[in-house]
N, C-alpha and C positions, 0 to 999 in steps of 0.2 A: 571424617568430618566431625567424629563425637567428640574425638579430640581437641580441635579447634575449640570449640567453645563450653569446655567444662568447667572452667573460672566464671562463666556468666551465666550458670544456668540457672542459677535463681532469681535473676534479674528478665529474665525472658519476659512475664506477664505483666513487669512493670516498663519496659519497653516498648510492650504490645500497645498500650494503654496510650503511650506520649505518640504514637505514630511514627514509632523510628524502630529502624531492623539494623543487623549488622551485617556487615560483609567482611568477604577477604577474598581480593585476588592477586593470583600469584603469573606473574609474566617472565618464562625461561627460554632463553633460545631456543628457538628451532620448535616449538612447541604453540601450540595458541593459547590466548590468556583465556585465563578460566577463574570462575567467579565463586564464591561459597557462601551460602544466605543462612541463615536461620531464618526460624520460622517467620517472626513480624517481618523479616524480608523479603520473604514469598510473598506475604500478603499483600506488602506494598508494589511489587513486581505484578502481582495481579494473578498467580500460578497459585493449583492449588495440590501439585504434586512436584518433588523434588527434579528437577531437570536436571542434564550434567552437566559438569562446571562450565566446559566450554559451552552449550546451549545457554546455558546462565546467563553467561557474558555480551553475548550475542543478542541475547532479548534486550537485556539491559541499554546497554551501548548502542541498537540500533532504532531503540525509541525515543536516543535524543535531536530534540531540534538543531540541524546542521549548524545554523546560524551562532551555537553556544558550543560546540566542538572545541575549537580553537581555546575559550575562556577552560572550559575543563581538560585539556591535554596542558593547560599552563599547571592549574594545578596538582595534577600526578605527578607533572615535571620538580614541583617543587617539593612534591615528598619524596620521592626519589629522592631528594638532594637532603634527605631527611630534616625536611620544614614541615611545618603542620601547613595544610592548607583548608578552604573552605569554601564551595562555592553555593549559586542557586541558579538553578535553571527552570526552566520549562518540560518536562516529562511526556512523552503520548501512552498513556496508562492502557490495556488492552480491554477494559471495561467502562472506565472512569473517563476517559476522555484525556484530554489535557489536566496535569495537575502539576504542581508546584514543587519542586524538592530543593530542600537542604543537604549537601554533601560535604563530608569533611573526614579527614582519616590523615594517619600517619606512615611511615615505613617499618615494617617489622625486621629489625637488623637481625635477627636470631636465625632466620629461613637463610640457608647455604646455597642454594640452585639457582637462583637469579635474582629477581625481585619478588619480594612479599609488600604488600599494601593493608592496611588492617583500616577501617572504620564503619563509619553510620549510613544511614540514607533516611530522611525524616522528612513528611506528607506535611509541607506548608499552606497548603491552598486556601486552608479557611485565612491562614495572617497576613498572606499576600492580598484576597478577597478583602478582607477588614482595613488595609491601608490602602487599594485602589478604590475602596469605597469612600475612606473618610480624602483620600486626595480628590477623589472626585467634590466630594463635599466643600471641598477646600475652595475647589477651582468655584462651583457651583455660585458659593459664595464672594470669592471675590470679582466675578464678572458681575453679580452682580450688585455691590461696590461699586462696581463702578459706573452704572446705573441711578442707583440709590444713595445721595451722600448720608442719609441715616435709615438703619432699622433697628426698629425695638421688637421687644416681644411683652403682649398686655396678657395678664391674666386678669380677667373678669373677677372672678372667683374671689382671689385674694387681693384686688386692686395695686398690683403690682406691676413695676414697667422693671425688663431687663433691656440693656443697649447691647446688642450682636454688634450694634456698628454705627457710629458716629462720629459729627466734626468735632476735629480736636482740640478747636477751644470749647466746647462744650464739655467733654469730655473733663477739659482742667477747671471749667468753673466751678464753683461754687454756688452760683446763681440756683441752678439748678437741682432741686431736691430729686436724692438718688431713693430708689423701690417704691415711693409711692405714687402709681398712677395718676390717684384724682389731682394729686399736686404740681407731680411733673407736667400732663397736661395742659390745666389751665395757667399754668406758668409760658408752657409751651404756644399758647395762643394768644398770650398780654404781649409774650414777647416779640414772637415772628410775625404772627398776621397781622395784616394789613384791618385797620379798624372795620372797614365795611364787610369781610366776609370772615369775620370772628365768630358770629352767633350760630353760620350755617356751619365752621370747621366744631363749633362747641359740643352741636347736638351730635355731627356726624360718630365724632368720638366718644358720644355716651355709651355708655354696657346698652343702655335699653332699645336704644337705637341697633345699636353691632347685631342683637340677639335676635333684632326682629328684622334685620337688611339680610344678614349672613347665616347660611344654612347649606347643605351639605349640596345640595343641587346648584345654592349660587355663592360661592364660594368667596368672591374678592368683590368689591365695593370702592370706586374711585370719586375723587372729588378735587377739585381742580381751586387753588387759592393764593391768592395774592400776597408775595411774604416780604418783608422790610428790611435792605440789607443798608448797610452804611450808603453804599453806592446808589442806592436808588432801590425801586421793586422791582421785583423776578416774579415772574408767574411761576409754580408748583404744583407737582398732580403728589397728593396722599393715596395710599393705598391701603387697605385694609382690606387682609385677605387671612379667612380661618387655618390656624396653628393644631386648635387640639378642640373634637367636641367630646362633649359625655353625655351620650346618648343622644339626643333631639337635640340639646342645648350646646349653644358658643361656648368656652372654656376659656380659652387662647386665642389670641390673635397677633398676626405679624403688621405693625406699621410699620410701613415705609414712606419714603420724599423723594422725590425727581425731580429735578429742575427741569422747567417742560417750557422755559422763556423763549427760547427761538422758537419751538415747533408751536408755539400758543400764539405768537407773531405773526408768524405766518398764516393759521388758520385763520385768524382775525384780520388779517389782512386780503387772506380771499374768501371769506365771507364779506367781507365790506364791499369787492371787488363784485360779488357777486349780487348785493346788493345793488351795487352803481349797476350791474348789469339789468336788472329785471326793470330798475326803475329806467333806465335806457330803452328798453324794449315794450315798456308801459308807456312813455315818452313815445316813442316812433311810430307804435299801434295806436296810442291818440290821435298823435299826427295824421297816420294813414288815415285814419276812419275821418278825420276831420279834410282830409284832403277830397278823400272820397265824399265824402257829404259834398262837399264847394263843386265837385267836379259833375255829382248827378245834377247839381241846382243848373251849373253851367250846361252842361249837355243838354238838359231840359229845355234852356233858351236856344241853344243852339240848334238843337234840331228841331222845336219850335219851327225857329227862323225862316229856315226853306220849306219847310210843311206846309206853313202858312202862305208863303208863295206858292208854293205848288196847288194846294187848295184856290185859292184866291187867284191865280191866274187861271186856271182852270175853271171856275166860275165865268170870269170875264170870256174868256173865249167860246165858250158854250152860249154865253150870252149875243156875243159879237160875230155869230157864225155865217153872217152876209158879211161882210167885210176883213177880206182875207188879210189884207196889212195888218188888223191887230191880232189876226188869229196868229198869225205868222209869229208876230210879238213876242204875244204870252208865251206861245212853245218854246220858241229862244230863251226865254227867264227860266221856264219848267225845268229844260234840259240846265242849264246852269244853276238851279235851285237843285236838284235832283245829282248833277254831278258832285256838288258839293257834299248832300249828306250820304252819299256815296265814301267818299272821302273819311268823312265822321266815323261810322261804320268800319271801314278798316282800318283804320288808327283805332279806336275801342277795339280791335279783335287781333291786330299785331301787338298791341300793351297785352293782353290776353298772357298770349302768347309768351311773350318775352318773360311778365309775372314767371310763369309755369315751365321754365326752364324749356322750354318745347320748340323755340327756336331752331327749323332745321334749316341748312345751306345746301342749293343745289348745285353742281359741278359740270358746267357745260363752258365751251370754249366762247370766246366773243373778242370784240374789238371794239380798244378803250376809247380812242378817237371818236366812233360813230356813238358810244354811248355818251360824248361829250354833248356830240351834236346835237343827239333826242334831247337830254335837258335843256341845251341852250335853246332849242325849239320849244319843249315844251314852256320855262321859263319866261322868253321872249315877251308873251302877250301880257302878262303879269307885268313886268318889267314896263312896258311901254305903255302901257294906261298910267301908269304914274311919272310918264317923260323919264324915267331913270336910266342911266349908264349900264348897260349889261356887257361884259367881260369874259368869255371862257378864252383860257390860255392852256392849251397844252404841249406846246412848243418845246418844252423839256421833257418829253418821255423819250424813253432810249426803246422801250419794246410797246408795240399796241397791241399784240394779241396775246390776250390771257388768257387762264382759266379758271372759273368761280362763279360765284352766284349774280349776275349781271342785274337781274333784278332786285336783289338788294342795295347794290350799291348806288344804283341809278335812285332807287328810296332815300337813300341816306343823304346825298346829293341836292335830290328835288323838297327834301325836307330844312335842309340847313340855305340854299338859294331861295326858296319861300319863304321861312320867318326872317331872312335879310330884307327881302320884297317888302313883305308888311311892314317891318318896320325903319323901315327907311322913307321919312319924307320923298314929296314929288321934285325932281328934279337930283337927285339922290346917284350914289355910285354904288352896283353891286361885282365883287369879281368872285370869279373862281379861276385857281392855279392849278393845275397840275402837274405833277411832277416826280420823276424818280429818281431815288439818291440809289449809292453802292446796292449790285447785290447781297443779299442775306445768306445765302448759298445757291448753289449751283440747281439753276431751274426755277429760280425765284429771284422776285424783283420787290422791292420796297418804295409803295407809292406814297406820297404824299398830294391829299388834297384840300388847299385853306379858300375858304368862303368869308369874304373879306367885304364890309360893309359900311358907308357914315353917317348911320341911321343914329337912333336913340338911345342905344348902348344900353348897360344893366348898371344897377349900383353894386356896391362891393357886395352887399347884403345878400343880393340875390343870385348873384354869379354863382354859390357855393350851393343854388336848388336849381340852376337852371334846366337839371338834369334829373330832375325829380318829379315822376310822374302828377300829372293834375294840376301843377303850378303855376303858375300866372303871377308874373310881377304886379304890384298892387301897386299900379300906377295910371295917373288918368291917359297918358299919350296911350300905356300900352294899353288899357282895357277898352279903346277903341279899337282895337285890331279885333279880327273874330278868330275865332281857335279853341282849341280843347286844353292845349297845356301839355298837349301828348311827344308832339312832334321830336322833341330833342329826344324826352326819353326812347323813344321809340332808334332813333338814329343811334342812342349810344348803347344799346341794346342788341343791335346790328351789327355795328364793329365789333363788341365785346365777342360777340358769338361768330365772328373773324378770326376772334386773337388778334386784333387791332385796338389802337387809341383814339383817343380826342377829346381835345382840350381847347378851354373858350378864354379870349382873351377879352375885356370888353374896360370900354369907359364910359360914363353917362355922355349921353348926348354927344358923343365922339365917333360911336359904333361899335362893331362887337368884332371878331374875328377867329374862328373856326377852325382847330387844322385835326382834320382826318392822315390816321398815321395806318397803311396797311400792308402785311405782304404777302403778295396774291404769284400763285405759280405760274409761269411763262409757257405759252403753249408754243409748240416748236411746229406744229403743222401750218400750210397757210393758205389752206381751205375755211371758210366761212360761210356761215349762214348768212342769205340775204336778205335785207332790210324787208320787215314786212310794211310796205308802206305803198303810197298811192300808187306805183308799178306795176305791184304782186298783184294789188284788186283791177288794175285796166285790162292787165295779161289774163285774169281769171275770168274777167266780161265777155272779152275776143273769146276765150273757149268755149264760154256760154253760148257766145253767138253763133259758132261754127256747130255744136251738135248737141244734143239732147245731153245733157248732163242732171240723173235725178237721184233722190237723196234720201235716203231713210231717216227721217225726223223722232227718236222716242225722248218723251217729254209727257209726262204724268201730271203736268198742272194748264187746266183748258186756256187762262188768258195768255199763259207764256208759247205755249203750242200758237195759238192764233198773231201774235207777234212774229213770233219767228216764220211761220210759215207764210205771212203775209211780206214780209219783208224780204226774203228766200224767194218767192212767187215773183216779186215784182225788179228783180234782180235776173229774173228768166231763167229758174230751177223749175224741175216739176221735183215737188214735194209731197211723200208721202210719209204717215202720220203712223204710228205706235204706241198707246196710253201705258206701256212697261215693258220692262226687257224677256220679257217671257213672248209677246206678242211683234216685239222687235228680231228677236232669236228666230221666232217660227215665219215672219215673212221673207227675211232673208235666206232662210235653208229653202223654204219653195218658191224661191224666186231663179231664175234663168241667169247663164252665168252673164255677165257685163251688163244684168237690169239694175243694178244701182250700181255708181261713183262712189260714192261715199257714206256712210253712218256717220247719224249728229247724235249724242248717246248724254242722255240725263245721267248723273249715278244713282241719287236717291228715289228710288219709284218700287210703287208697290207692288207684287209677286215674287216681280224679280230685278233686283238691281242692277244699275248699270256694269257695276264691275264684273259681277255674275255673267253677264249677259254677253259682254266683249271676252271673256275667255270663252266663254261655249261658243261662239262665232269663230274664234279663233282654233278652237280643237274640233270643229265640224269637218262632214265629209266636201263641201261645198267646195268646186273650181277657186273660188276667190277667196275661200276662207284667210290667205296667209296674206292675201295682199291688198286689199280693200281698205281702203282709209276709214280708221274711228276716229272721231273726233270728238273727246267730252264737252258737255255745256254741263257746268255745273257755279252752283254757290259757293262750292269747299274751294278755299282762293289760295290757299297756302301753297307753299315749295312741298312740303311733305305729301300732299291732294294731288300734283300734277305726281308725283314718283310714282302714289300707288297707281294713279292711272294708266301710267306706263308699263306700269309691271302685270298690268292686268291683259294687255296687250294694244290699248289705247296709241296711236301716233302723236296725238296729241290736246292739249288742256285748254280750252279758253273759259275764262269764270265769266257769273254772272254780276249784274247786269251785261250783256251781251255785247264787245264791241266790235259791231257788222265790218270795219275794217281789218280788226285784227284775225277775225271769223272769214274772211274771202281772202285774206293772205295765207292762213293755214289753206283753204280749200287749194286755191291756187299751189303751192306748196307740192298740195301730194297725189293731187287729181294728175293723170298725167294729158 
């Protein structure tokens, strides 16, 4: 090996130095190539003892990246053919990691045995490092270029501006004074900015300003301004962002410009938007609250109204207690004074509701037919005190037994065939249509029903709130009518919470016209509930009268207790009494089995609640525990009131005020 390199051995320390060693391999048939290093080639190899040649070659050769094989077996190929060659690869060094090399050598024609190869192998990595660092730079910068159509670089210090990068007729003008700062700036401000926001770009780019915005914690400083192009103005965000400090102090700084015209558009356009929105929402919460104000004033009259009757005939009848005809009287008014703010009452607690997203629907089977009939019954008397034409058609339905909230709909119905009522002069036409178009899918049927009237109609004005709670057309026909203003909302509050429509047609003084759009599932059974009505209470009388039927009454408030047990008493119950469900629970568990028929069950009462009360009845050891009719009397009138009542183990809900028909149909019902 000494051999080899005794021409170069004074060269070794100055080779060491540039990071470059030498080799030699020699590749003979039948033999393996073997490698021959001096020293800086060891070093570079990463070996700190002489290996043998074939180990040599093998370190060598099998620390290069596969992917660069091909590129280096071109160039041995070419020295072979005695061409100089030269490559650069990628290395996996045994200490260093990945490093960089330069290779290059020639053929040594003089060696007789096969092939001889003579060159270098030289540690690039710091120059490869230093051009992926400035191409990074490169790139660094030109994205962003393409960002920024100009950056300078300000030195504070020496009030000097360099351009990294600007538009190119700036660049060839003249206009503009090149290295001096204060000059090129306010040059840069007469000429681009827009007059109005010159004095705040003026200060932003003062040194004294930069020194006292920009510091090592808050680094860049934007400002947003209006620049002047032939074409019109562009909005623009400057930025000024610290280059160089010395010590505490600013030294350097990078300005740059972006054209920020769309994205500035747009925020200024949903600010505005947002804007329109709040005063929208300022607008509708006046609205409301002003709606609401009109609406407690009205209410205030309106339930006044019957109060006043109710008091007032109730005076007179106390007063006129020998003479039964007008006692008779005044209770007729009381009860229809009395029904009425009934009515009030739940329309103020279904708006409630509806407000409060708390709308729930209950899913019980019915038949559409007979709930035509109830409205056009209940309807009817409304209708004919005014002489007017009343209408139910339902002669186009293809299926009558559904299934869905029966008592909603029958709401929705009885609300839109009443303000036809009202306002429709005497002598007057009211209809309802009903009707089914194509099914919506399989199991379902799509009703339509229009409430068609040729009453007083709405003007354009008000068609578009007629659905707007509290409202009341501000009209003298209509502000004889009495009402809350509820009624539509309420009905279209209904359907919504359907997933149904409805939409008002209406012309002054023509009439209005109503069409309910829904589709409700088709029940395939055709078994039904029967009509609770004057039947159900004759059949429950006969029972009465054939044998003792009594009742457990729990009811925690004394006047409603004494109504109902008077009412129950004189209907031929014996009724006994429970002031809460805890003293309801303990007469029925020591009671004998078939001593009472039925439990009549308050919910709200004090120890123990109804609900409370009707599961412990229901999970007792008692003969009747599973099969005993409960029956709630309560205030909570909702769909969602009668559920929990059921799920408490309840049969069934009647709400208060009490109605003793609908109260002897249930009894009838489950008493057997």
């Amino acid at each position: 090996m000494q051999d080899h390199f005794m021409d170069i051995k004074n060269t070794q320390e100055l080779l060491s130095m540039a990071r470059t060693g030498l080799w030699v391999i020699e590749m003979d048939q039948d033999r393996a190539p073997r490698m021959y290093s001096d020293k800086a080639m060891l070093e570079l190899l990463g070996l700190k003892e002489m290996p043998s040649p074939e180990e040599c070659y093998e370190l060598w050769y099998g620390r290069i990246d596969p992917a660069y094989c091909p590129m280096i077996q071109s160039g041995v190929e070419k020295m072979i053919r005695n061409e100089r060659a030269e490559v650069q690869y990628p290395w996996e060094h045994p200490v260093l990691g990945r490093i960089y090399v330069r290779c290059g050598g020639v053929r040594d024609l003089s060696y007789q045995g096969g092939v001889c190869l003579r060159g270098y192998h030289q540690n690039i990595t710091d120059t490869v490092m230093l051009k992926d660092k400035a191409r990074l730079r490169d790139n660094v910068l030109s994205n962003l270029c393409q960002c920024y159509y100009s950056i300078y670089l300000f030195d504070l210090d020496h009030d000097t501006e360099e351009a990294i990068w600007q538009e190119t007729w700036i660049e060839k003008s003249r206009e503009f004074p090149k290295g001096s700062l204060k000059l090129y700036y306010e040059k840069f401000i007469q000429g681009h900015v827009c007059h109005e926001d010159q004095e705040k770009m003026r200060r932003a780019g003062s040194p004294e300003f930069l020194r006292m915005t920009l510091s090592r914690d808050h680094p860049v400083y934007d400002i947003d301004f209006r620049r002047q192009y032939p074409e019109g103005v562009q909005w623009v965000r400057s930025r000024f962002s610290v280059a160089e400090m010395e010590g505490s102090r600013v030294a350097k700084v990078i300005f740059a410009n972006m054209n920020i015209h769309d994205q500035k558009m747009m925020e200024m356009k949903q600010e505005e938007e947002k804007r329109n929105a709040l005063m929208a929402a300022y607008e509708a919460a006046k609205y409301a609250n002003e709606a609401k104000s009109n609406f407690l004033a009205q209410m205030s009259h309106d339930i006044r109204t019957p109060m006043n009757a109710i008091v007032g005939m109730t005076s007179i009848a106390l007063a006129q207690v020998n003479d039964p005809g007008r006692v008779k009287d005044c209770l007729k008014k009381i009860s229809m004074s009395s029904s009425h703010l009934l009515n009030l009452i739940d329309e103020v607690l279904d708006m409630s509701k509806i407000e409060k997203g708390k709308m729930e629907l209950s899913r019980t089977p019915f038949c559409l037919r007979r709930l035509l009939c109830e409205v056009e019954t209940i309807i009817c008397p409304e209708a004919e005190k005014k002489k007017q034409s009343l209408t139910v058609d339902g002669g186009q339905l293809m299926h009558d037994r559904l299934i869905g909230d029966s008592g909603r709909l029958r709401q929705v119905l009885l609300n839109l065939l009443s303000n036809a009522v009202k306002y429709t002069p005497e002598g007057g036409r009211v209809e309802l249509t009903a009707k089914e178009v194509t099914e919506r899918s399989p199991g379902s049927g799509t009703f339509v029903f229009i409430v068609e009237d040729n009453g007083i109609g709405m003007s354009e004005d008000f068609r578009d709130y007629v659905f707007v709670p509290f409202m009341r057309e501000n009209d003298d026909s209509a502000a004889a009518v009495q009402g809350t203003g509820l009624g539509m909302s309420i009905a279209q509050g209904i359907v919504n919470a359907m997933n149904g429509s409805i939409q008002v047609e209406t012309q002054k003084n023509r009439g209005s016209r109503f069409t309910v759009t829904l589709s409700m599932e088709l029940d395939g059974e055709e078994h039904m509930a029967g009509d609770p009505g004057h039947g159900a209470v004759s059949g429950l009388l006969r029972k009465v009268s054939q044998k003792t039927v009594r009742l457990l009454v729990a009811e925690d408030n004394e006047l409603n207790m004494e109504i109902v047990h008077t009412i129950l008493s004189e209907a031929g119950f014996l009724v006994e009494e429970a002031c809460n469900g805890q003293e309801a629970l303990d007469l029925f568990e020591s009671s004998a089995e078939g001593y009472y028929q039925a439990v009549l069950m308050d919910l709200q009462m004090p120890v123990m609640d109804g609900y409370t009360a009707a599961r412990r009845i229901r999970n007792s050891s008692h003969p009747q525990s599973e099969e005993i009719p409960i029956i709630a009397l309560t205030a909570n009138a909702f769909a969602e009131d009668m559920a929990k009542a059921l799920s408490a183990g309840m049969n069934d809900h009647v709400s208060k005020p009490i109605d003793y028909d609908r109260l002897f149909a249930a009894l009838n019902q489950y008493i057997p």
